[in-house]
VEXZADO-72812 format. One line per 2 residues: their letters; for each residue y, z, x of N, C-alpha, C. Coordinates in steps of 0.02 Angstrom, whole numbers. Atoms other than C-alpha are relative to their C-alpha. Last residue first. Layout:
residues N
a> Y,Z,X,Y,Z,X,Y,Z,X  ...
END
This chain:
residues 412
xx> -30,92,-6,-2272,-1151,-8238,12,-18,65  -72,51,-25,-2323,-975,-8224,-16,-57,-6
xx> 12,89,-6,-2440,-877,-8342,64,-12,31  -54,47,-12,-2421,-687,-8333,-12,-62,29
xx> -17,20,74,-2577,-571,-8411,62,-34,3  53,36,46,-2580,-486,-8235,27,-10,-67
xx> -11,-42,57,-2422,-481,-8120,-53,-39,-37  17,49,53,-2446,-560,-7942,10,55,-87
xx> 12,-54,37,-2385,-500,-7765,21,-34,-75  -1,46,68,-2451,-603,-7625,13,58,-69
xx> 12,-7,50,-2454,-549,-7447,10,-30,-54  -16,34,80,-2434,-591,-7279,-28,11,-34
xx> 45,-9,41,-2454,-478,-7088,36,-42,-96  -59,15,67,-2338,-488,-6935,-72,13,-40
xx> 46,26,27,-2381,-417,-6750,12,-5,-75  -20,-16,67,-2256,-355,-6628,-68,-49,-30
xx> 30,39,27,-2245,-323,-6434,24,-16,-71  41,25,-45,-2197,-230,-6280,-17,-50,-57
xx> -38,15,-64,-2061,-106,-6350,-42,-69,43  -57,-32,-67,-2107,-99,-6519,13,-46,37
xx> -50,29,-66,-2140,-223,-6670,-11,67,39  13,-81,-42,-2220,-217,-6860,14,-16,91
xx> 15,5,-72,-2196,-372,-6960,37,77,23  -9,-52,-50,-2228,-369,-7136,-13,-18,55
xx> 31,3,-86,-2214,-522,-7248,32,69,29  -26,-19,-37,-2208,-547,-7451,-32,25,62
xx> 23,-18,-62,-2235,-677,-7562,31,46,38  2,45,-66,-2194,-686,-7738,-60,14,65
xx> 53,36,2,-2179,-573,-7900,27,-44,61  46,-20,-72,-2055,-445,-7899,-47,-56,37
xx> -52,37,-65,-1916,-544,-8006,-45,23,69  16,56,-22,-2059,-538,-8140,40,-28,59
xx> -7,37,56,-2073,-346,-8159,16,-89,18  22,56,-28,-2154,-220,-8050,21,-48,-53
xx> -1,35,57,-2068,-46,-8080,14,-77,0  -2,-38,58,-2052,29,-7917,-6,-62,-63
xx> -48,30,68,-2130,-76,-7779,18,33,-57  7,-34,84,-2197,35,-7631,57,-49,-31
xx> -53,21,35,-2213,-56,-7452,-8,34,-74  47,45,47,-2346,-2,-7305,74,30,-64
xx> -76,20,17,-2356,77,-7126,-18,-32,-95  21,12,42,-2485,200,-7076,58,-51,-40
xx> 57,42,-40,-2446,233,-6890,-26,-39,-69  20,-61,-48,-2272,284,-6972,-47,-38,25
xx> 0,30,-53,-2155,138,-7070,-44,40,72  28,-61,-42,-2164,175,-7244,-4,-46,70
xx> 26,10,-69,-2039,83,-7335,-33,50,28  15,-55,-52,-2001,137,-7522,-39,-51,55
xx> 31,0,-56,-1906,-24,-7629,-22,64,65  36,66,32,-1831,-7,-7809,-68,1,61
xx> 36,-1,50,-1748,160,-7772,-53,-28,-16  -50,-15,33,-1690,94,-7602,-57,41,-54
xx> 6,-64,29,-1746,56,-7437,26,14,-24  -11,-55,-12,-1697,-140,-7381,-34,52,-34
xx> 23,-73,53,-1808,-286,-7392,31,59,25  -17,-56,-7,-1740,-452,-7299,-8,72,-60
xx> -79,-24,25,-1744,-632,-7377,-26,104,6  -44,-9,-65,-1886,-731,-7309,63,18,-3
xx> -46,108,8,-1974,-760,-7486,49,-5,62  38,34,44,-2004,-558,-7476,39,-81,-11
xx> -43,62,25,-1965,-468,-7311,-36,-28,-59  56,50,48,-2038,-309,-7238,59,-50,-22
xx> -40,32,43,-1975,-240,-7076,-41,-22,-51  48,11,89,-2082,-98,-6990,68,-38,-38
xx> -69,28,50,-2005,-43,-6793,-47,-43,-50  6,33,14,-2146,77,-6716,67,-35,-63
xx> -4,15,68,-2149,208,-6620,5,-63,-2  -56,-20,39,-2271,221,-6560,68,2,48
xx> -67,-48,-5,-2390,119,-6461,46,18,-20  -39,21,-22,-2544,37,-6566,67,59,40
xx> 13,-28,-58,-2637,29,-6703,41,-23,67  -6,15,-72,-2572,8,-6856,-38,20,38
xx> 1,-33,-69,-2659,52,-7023,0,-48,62  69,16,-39,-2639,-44,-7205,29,47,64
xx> -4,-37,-59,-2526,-25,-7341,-40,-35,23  24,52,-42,-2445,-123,-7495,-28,53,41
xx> -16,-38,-65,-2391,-22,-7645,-54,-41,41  60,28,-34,-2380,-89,-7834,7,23,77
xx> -40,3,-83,-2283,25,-7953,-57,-39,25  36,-20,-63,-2302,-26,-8119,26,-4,45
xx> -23,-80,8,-2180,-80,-8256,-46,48,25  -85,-9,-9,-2275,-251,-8277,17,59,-8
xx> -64,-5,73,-2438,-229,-8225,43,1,0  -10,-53,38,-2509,-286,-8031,28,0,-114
xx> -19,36,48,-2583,-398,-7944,-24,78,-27  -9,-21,65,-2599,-373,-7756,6,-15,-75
xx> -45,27,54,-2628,-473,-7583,-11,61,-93  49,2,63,-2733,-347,-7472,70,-22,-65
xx> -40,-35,63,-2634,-289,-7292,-27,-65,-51  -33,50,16,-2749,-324,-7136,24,6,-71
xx> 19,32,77,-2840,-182,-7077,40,-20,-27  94,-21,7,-2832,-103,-6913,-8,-36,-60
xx> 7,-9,65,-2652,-233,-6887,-92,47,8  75,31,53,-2607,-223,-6726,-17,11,-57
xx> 47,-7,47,-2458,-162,-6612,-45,-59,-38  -21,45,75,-2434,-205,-6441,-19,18,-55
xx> 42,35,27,-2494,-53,-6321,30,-51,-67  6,-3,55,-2380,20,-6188,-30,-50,-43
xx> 18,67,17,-2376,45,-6000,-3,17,-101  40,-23,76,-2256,136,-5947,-16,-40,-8
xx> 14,46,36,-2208,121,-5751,-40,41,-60  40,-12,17,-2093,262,-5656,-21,-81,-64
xx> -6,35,66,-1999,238,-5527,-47,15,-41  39,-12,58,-1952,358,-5355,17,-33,-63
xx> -30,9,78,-1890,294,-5191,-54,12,-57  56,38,76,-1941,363,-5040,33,-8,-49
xx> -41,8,53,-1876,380,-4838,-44,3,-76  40,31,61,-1939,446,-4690,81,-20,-63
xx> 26,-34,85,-1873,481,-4519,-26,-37,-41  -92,-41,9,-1818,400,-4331,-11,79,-68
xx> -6,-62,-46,-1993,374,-4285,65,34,-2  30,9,-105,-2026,274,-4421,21,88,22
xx> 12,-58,-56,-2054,305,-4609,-8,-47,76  -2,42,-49,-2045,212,-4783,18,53,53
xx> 14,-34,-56,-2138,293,-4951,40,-44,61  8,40,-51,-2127,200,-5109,31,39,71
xx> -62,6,-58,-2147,301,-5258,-6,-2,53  15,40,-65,-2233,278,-5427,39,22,48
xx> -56,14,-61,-2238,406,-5586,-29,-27,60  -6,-74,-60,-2339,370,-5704,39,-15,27
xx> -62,-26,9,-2424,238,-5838,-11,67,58  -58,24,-77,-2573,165,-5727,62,38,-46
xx> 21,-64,-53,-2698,264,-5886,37,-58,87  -37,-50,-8,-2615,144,-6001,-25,56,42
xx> 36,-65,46,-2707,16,-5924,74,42,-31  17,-60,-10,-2646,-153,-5808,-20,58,-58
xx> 44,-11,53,-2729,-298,-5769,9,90,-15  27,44,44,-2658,-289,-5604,-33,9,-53
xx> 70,-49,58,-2533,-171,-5524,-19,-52,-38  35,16,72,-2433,-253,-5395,-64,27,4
xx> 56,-32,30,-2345,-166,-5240,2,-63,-60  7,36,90,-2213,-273,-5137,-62,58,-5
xx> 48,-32,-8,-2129,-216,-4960,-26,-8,-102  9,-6,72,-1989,-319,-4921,-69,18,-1
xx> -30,-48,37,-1931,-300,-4749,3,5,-76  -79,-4,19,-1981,-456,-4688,42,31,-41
xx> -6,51,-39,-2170,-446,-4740,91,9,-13  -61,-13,-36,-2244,-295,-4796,17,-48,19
xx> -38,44,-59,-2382,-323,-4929,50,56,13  -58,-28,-23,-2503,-212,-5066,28,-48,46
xx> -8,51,-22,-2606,-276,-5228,52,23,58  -67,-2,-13,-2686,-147,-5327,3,-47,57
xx> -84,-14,46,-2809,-156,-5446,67,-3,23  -12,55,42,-2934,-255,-5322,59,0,-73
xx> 70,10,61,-2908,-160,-5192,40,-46,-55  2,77,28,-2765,-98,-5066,-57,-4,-20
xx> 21,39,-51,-2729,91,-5059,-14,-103,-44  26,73,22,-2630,196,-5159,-3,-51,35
xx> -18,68,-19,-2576,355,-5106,-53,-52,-16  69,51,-43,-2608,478,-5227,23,-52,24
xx> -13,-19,-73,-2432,595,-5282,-69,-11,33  5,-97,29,-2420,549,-5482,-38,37,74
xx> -8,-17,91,-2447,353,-5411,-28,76,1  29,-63,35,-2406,326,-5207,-9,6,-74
xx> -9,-18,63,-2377,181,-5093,-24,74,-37  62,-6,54,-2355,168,-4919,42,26,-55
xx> -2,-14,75,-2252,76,-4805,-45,30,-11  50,-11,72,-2216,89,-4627,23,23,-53
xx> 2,-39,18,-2069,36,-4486,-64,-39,-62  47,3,64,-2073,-20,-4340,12,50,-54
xx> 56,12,9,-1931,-58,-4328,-46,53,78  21,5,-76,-1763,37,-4322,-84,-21,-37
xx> 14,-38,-70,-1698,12,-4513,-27,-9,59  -31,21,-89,-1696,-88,-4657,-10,82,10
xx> -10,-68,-51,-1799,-74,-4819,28,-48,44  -32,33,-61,-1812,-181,-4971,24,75,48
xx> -61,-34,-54,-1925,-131,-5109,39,-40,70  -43,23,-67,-2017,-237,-5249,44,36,25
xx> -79,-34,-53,-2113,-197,-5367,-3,-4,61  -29,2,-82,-2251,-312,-5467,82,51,-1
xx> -73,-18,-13,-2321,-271,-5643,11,-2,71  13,-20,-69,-2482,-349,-5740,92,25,26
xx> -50,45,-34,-2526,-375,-5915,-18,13,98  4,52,-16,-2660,-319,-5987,49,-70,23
xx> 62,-13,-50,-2567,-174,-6075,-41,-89,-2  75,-7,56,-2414,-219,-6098,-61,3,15
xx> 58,45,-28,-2270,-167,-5965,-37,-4,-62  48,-8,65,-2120,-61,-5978,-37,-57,11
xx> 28,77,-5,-2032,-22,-5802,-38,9,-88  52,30,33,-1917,122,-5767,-14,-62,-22
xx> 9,-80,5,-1793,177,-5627,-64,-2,-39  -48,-31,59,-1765,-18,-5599,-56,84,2
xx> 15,19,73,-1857,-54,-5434,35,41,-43  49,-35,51,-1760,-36,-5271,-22,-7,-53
xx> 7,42,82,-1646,-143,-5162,-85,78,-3  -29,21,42,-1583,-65,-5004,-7,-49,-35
xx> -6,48,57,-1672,55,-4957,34,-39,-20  -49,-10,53,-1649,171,-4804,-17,-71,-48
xx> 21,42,41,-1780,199,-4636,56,4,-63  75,-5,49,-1720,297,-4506,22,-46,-48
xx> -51,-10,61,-1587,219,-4360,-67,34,-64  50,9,57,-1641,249,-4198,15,11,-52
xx> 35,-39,44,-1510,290,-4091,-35,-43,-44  30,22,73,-1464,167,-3967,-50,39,-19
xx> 33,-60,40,-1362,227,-3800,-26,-47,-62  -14,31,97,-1306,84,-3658,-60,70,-39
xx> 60,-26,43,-1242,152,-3491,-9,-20,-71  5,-11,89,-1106,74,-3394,-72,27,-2
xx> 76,20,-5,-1032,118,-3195,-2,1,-81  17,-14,83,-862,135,-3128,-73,-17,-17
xx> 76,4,41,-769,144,-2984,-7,-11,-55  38,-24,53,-602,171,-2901,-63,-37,-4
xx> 57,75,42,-497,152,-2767,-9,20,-62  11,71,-38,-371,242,-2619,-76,-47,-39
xx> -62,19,-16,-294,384,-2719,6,-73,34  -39,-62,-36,-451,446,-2833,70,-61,37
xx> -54,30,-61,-538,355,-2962,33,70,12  9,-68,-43,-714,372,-3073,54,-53,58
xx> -71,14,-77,-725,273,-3215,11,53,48  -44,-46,-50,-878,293,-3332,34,-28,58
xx> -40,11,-53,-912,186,-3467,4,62,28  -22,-68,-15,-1029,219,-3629,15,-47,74
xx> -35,7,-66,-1087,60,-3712,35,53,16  -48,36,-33,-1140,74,-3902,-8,14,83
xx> 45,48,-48,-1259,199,-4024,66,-63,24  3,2,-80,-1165,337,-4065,-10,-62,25
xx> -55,53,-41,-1145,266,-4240,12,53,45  11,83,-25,-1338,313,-4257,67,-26,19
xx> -22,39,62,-1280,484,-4245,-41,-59,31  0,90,-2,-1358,583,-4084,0,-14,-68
xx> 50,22,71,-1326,792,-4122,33,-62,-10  57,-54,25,-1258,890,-3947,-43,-42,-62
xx> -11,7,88,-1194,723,-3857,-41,72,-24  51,-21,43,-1193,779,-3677,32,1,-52
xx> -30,1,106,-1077,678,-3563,-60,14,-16  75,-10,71,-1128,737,-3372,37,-1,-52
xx> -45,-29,75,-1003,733,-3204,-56,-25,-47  42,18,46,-1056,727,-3001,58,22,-71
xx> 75,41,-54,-978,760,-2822,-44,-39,-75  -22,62,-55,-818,806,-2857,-48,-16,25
xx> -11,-25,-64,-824,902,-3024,7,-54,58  -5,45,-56,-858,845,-3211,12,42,71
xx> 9,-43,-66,-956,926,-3359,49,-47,56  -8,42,-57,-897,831,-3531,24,42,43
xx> -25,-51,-69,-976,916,-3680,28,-64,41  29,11,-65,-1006,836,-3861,23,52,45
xx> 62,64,12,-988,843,-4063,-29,7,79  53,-31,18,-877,1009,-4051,-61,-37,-5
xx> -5,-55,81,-763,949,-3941,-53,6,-22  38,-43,30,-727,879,-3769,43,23,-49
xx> -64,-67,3,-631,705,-3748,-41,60,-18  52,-70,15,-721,544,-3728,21,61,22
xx> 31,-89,-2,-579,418,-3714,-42,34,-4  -27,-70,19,-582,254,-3809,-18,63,49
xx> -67,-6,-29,-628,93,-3724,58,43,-41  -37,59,44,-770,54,-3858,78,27,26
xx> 58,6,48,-862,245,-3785,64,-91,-35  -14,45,72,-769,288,-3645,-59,-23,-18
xx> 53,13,37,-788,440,-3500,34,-41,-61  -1,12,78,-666,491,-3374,-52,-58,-38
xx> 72,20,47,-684,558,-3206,45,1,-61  -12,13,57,-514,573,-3070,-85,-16,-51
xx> 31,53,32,-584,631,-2902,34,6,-78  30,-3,59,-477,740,-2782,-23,-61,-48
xx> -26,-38,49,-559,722,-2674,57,9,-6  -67,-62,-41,-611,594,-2543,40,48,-76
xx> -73,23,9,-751,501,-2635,28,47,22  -16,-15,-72,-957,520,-2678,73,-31,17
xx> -48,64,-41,-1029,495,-2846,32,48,57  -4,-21,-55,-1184,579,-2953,60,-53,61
xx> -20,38,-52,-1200,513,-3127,35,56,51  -32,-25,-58,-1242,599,-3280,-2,-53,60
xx> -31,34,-50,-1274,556,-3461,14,29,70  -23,-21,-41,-1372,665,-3594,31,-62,34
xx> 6,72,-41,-1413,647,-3775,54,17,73  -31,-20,-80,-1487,788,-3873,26,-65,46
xx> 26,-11,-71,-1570,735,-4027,53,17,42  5,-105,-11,-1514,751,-4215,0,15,74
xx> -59,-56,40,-1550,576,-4252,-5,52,10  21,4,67,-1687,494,-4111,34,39,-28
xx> -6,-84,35,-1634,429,-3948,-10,-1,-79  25,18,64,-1649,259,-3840,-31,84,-13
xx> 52,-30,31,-1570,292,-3667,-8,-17,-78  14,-6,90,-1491,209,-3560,-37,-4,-8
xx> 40,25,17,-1477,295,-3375,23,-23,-69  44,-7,48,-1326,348,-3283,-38,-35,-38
xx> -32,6,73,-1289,291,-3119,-41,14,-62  55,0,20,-1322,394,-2937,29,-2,-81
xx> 76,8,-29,-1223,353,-2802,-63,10,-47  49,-30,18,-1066,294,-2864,-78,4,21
xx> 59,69,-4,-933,249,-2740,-57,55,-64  38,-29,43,-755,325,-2762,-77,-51,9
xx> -7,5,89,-634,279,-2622,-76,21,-39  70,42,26,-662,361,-2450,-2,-10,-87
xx> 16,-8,67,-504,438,-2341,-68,-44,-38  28,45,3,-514,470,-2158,-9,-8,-74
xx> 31,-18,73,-365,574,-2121,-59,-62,-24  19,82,41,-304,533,-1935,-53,28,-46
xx> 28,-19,16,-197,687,-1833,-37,-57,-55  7,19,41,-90,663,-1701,-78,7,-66
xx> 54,27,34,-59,719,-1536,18,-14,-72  -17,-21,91,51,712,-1409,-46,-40,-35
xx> 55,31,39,27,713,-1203,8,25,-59  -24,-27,54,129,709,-1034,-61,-17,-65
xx> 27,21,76,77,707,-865,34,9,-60  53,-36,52,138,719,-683,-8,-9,-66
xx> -55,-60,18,250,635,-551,-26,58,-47  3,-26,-79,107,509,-470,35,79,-35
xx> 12,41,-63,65,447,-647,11,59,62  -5,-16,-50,-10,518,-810,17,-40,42
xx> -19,27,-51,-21,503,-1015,17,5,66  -12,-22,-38,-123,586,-1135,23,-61,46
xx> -15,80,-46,-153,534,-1309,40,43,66  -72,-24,-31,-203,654,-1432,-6,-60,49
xx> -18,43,-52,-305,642,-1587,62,18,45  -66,-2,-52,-351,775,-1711,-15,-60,59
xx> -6,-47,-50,-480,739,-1839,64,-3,41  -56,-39,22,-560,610,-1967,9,54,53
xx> -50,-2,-50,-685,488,-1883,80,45,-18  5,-28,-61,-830,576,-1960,70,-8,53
xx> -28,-80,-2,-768,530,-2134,2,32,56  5,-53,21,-798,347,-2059,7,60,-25
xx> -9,-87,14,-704,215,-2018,-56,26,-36  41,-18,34,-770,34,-1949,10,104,-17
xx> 31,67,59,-664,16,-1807,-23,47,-41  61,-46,31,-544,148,-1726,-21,-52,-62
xx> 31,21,47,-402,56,-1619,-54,8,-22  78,-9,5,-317,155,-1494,-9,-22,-83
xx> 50,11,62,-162,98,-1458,-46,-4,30  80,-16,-19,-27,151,-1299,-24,-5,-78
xx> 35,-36,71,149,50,-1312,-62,4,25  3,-58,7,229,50,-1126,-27,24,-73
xx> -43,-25,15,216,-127,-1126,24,68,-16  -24,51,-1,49,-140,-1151,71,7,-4
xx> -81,-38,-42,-67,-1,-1137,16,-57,20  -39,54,-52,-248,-33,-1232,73,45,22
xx> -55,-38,-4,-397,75,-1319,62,-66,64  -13,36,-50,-526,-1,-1419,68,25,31
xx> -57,-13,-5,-657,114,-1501,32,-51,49  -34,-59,38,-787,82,-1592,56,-10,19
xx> -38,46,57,-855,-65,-1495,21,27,-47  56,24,23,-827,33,-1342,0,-24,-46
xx> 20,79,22,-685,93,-1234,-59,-31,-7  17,59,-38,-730,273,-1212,24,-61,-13
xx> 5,54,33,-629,435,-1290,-12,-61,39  -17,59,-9,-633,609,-1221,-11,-80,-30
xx> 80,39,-52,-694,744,-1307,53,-69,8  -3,-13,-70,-532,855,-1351,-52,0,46
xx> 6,-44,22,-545,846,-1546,-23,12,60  19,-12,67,-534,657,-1507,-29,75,-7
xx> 52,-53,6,-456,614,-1349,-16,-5,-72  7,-28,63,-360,466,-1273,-59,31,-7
xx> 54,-21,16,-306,420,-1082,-3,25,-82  20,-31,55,-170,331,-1003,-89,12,-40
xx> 95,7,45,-150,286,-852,15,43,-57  16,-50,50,23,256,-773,-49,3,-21
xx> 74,10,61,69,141,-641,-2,72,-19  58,32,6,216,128,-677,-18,34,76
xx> -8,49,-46,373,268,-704,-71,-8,15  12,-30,-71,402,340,-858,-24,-64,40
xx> -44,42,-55,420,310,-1046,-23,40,78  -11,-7,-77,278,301,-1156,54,-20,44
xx> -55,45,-45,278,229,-1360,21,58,49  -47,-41,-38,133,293,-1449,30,-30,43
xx> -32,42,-59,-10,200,-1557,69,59,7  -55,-48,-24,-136,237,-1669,27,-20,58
xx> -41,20,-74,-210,92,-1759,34,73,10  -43,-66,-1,-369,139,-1905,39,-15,70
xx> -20,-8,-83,-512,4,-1960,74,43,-11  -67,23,-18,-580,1,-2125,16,-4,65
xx> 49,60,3,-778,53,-2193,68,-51,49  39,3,-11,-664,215,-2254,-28,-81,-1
xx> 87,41,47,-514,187,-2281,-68,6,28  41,63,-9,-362,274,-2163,-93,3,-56
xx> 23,0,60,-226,401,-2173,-40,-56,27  7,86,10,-111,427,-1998,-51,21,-65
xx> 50,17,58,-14,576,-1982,-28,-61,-7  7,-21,51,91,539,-1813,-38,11,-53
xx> 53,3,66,80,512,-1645,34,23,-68  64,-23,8,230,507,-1535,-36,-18,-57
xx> 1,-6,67,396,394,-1492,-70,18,-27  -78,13,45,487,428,-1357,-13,-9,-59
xx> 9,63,54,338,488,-1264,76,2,-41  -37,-51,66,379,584,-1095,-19,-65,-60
xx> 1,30,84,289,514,-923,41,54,-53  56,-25,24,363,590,-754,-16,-27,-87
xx> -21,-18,76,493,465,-676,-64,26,-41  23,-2,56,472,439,-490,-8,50,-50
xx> 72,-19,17,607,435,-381,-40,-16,-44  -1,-59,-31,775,351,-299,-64,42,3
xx> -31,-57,2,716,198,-384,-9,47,44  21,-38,-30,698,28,-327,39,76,-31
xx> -39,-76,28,757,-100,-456,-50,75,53  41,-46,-3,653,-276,-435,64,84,28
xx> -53,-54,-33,731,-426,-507,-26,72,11  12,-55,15,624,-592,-526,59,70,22
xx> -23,-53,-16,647,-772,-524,-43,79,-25  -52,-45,49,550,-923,-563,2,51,52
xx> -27,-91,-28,490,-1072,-460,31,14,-52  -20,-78,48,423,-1229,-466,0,29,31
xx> -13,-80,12,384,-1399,-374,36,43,-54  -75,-27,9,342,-1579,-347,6,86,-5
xx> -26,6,84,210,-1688,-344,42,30,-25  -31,67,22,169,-1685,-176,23,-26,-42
xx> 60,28,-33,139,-1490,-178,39,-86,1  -23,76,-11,279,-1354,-208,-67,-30,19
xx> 86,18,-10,279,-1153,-255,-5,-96,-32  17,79,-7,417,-1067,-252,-48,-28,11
xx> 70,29,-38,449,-878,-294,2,-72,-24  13,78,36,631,-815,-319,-59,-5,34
xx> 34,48,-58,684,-630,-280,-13,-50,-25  32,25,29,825,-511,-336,-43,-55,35
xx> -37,41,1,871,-349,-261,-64,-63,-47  -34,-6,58,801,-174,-209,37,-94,0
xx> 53,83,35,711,-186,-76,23,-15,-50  -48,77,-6,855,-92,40,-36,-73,-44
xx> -33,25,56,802,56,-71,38,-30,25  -48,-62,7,625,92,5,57,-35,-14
xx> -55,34,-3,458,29,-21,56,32,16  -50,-57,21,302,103,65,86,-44,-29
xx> -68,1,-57,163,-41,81,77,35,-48  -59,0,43,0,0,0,62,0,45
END
């Protein structure tokens, strides 16, 4: 090393020539009296940095060259490696910290030295880490009334923001649910699953440098519900036949069964059962008055049950037991028609003579019981003709003709 001293002081020119011609630049070289011990002019400060990111610290050095600089980390020295890259340029010193970690959070210092002696300021580098979820909640398929849980496990520089949506509303505790949260994990518990629960559940999870989020899908099981049912009651004749028809929705699968006066009723040749596309059919064939009763259609999953209650009557057309007996009567006699129904009461009893309507009067007694049958008071020639009974309920009717004649009277 050759000693300078302060006649060197001044400015110099370098030249540099070949056959082709030449260059040169200047230079001005400043000899000082002594050397100048490092001092930073402008030190470390707080630094903040991303995780997965890279991180610059840097410090502006005055003093006299050569200088070395050196950097620490919680006062282990610091290597140039592919972590870390450390430079000195112009009196700015950077250390460049790849790929951050939480680990790389800590005190930093930066030491500088030449012939005259050292100086050194530190700094301190926050490694922050946006929200990542590590463990997302499940969907679940739940049954009315049930318990329904959510949780998720996430990881993030605290403090953590959590919030919970259902159709980008809020989830807010109250008496329907819970919402647990903290900085490492958070849990929505439904206490008693509705079917309108069932939807898309969101969780967002942010702090200062990101956010997150993760979905979950819920579907309650809906139970079984009717909608179409047979009329309340049915009337039928006997030898007839009677189909009902239910309509069910709900969470499939779902079962039918039938029931009369509380026997389930299986398939055979009286009874006729299907399910197809939510219509669930019974027919009763050829049927009795011993099928009159109460019916009711049963439907059931795993959610719950359902039943609708009808009842079928069966009832018997009436009949003549014995066919009503043309007459011939005296004048100023009573003449009286009868004969015996058979058959389901009650019973509607019109009589008619020449197709002109018979009310109940003096003149005319109607009997209309299981025993039905017409009284003529005082039989005189306006009585005389034809007359028709028809007998009726709910399922049927059956008619009957007569003839009513006065003895010792010649007609023309």
């Amino acid at each position: 090393m050759i000693k300078t001293e302060k006649s060197d002081g001044g400015d110099y020119t370098v030249e540099v020539s070949n056959v082709a011609g030449h260059s040169s630049c200047d230079a001005s070289v400043t000899v000082l009296d002594q050397i100048i011990k490092p001092s930073f002019t402008r030190k470390l400060t707080e630094t903040e940095g991303i995780k997965g990111s890279c991180a610059h610290l840097e410090c502006l050095v005055s003093g006299s060259l050569p200088m070395t600089i050196q950097w620490y980390k919680d006062e282990t020295e610091i290597q140039t490696c592919q972590k870390y890259k450390c430079t000195f340029f112009e009196n700015v010193a950077f250390l460049e910290i790849g790929c951050l970690d939480s680990r790389d959070s800590g005190s930093y210092t930066c030491v500088a030295e030449n012939e005259a002696g050292s100086a050194q300021c530190s700094g301190s580098l926050c490694v922050k880490e946006a929200p990542r979820i590590l463990e997302k909640p499940d969907s679940k398929n739940a049954l009315p009334g049930s318990k329904v849980r959510f949780t998720l496990r996430v990881s993030g520089t605290p403090p953590l923001a959590i919030k919970w949506f259902k159709n980008k509303k809020e989830i807010l505790p109250s008496a329907k649910c819970s919402v647990i949260k903290d900085n490492t994990s958070s849990s929505l518990e439904l206490f008693s699953a509705k079917t309108s629960d069932s939807g898309e559940y969101v969780c967002e999870v942010q702090n200062a440098v990101g956010s997150a989020s993760c979905k979950a899908a819920l579907f309650v099981k809906e139970p079984p519900f009717f909608t179409e049912k047979p009329e309340a009651v049915s009337l039928v004749s006997v030898g007839g036949s009677k189909v009902f028809e239910c309509k069910v929705a709900g969470t499939p699968e779902i079962s039918m069964k039938w029931f009369k006066d509380g026997v389930q009723i299986r398939q055979s040749l009286k009874y006729k059962i299907s399910f197809f596309t939510s219509v669930a059919v019974l027919e009763v064939c050829v049927v009795s008055q011993q099928d009159s009763g109460k019916y009711f259609c049963e439907a059931s999953n795993e959610a719950g049950t359902e039943s609708c209650i009808f009842e079928l009557v069966v009832k018997e057309p009436p009949s003549f037991v014995e066919e009503l007996s043309s007459l011939e009567v005296v004048k100023g006699s009573t003449a009286a028609f009868a004969s015996k129904v058979a058959g389901s009461a009650p019973f509607s009893v019109t009589w008619s003579k020449d197709k002109k309507a018979i009310l109940s009067s003096q003149k005319y007694i109607i009997v209309d019981s299981e025993n039905v049958g017409l009284k003529i008071q005082d039989c005189d020639v306006d009585d005389v003709g034809t007359y028709q009974c028809v007998v009726a309920n709910e399922v049927g009717s059956c008619s009957g003709s007569v003839v009513l004649s006065l003895k010792g009277w010649f007609y023309r």
